[in-house]
N, C-alpha and C positions, 0 to 999 in steps of 0.2 A: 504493500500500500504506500510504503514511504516511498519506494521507489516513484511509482509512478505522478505520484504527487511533485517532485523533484524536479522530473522530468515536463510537468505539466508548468510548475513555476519558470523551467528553463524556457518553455514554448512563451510565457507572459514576456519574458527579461525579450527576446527577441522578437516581440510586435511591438512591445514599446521603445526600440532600438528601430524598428521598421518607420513608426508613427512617426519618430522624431525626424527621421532622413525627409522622408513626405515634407517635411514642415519645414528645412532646413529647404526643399527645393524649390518649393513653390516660393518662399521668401525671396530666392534667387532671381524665379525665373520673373516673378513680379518687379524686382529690382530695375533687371537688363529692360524688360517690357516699358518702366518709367520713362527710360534714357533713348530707348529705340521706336516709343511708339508702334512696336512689332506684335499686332493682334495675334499671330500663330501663338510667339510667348503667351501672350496674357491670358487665350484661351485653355493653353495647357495648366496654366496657373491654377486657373479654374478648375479644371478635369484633374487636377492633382489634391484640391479640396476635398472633394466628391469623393476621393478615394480614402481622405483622412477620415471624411464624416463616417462613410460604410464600416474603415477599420477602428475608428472610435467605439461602434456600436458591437463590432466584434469582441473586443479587450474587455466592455464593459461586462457581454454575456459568460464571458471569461471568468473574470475577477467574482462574478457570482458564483457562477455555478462552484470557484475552489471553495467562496465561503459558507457555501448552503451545502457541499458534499465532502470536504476535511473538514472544515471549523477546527482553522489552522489557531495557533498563539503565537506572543512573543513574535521575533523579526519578521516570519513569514505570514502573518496577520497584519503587521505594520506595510511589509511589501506589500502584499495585495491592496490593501484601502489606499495604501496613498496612488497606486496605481491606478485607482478606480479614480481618485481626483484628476489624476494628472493629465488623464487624457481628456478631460472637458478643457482644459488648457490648451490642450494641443489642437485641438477643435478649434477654439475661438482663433486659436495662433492661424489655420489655412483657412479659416473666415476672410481676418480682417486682411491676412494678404490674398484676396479673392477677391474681397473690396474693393481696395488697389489697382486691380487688373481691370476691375469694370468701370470705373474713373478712366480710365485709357478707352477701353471699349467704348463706352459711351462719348469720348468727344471731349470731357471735361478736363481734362491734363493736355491734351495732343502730344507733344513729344519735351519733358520735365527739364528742365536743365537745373544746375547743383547748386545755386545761389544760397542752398541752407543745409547743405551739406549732409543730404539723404541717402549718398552711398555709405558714407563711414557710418549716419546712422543706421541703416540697413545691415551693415556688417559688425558694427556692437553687438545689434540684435539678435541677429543668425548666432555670431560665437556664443552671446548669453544662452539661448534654446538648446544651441548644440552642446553645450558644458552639462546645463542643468538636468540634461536626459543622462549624462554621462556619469555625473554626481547620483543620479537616481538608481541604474543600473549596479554601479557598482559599490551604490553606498560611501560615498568617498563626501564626507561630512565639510572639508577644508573646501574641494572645489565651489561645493554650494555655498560657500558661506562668499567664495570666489566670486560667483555670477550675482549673489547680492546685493554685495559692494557695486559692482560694476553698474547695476542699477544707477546709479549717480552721473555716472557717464553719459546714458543717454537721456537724462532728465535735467543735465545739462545740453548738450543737443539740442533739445528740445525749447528750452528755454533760448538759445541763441535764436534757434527760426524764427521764434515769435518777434524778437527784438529785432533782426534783420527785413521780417515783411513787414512790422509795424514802421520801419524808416521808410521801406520801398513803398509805400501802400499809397502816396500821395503821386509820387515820380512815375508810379509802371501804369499802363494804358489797359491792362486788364486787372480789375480788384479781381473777381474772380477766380482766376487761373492763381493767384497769390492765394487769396481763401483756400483750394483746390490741394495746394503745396502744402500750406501747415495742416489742412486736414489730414493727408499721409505721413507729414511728419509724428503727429498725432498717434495715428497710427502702429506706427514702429514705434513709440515710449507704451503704445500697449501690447505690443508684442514682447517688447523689454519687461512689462507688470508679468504678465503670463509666467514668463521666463523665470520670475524671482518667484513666484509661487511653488512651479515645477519645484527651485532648490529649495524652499521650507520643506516639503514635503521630501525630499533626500534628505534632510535633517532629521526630517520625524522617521524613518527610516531606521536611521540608526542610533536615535536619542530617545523615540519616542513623544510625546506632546508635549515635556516641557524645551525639545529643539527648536520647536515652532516658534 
């Protein structure tokens, strides 16, 4: 029975290893889609959500069925539930970069350019996501406390854009497209929140609730 349980946790450890890559690429392909205005990217953006939502709903049936048929304790009870949160995270995370891609689609970005510096925030982002699955996986308490901290990074970020389009807002010929810009930049400080969640819960992992 332990066996197969083990082996069925080992199945959990690599969809939620599966979810996070999903998340990591669609944030990508959303990125380049910004800068290239390339609806093929954006669309795949999209059809890469779709696929987090399906495998969301998988991990979730997952994560039940270990606790309604072991009714595990101790680590591998703290695995599983924070597992069962993490992926409503990972969900919102290929939402809001889906979002993103439909701002392109629809016409309301047309083709982004970096005046508030959405790649580096993009790329804070990704590595925050990408850490904090990594922290989760392998219970590694320091990294999460890692992607944390790093939170400040792009809520700094964040705070320059606003300050940068509140100068431009008077000079640029579309308010708009400006509004458009800090709404994604927006965006990526919530896929950064996401990100610090994912690490609490690699805390509680391996600390239990007073990590959180």
């Amino acid at each position: 029975m332990r066996i197969r349980f083990d082996d069925e946790l080992d199945e959990l450890h690599k969809s939620m290893v599966e979810i996070g890559e999903l998340c990591k690429d669609t944030i990508t392909e959303t990125t380049d889609t910004l800068f290239t205005g390339d609806t093929h990217e954006a669309n795949d953006s999209i059809n890469l959500y779709h696929r987090i939502h399906k495998n969301e709903r998988e991990i979730e049936d997952s994560c039940l069925r270990l606790l309604m048929e072991q009714q595990p304790v101790a680590t591998d009870l703290r695995v599983i539930s924070a597992s069962l949160k993490v992926v409503y995270d990972l969900e919102r995370i290929g939402e809001i970069a889906a979002d993103i891609s439909e701002l392109v689609l629809n016409d309301h970005l047309s083709v982004a350019n970096d005046m508030i510096n959405l790649k580096e925030m993009s790329r804070a982002a990704t590595e925050m996501v990408n850490d904090s699955i990594t922290a989760l996986v392998k219970a590694d308490k320091d990294l999460a406390e890692t992607v944390i901290r790093r939170d400040d990074q792009v809520d700094g970020f964040f705070n320059q854009a606003k300050e940068t389009l509140v100068k431009s807002f008077k000079e640029y010929g579309n308010p708009e497209y400006l509004l458009n810009l800090l709404m994604v930049a927006k965006y990526f400080e919530k896929i950064g929140d996401h990100a610090v969640n994912i690490a609490r819960w690699a805390k509680f992992v391996e600390t239990g609730p007073a990590g959180r």
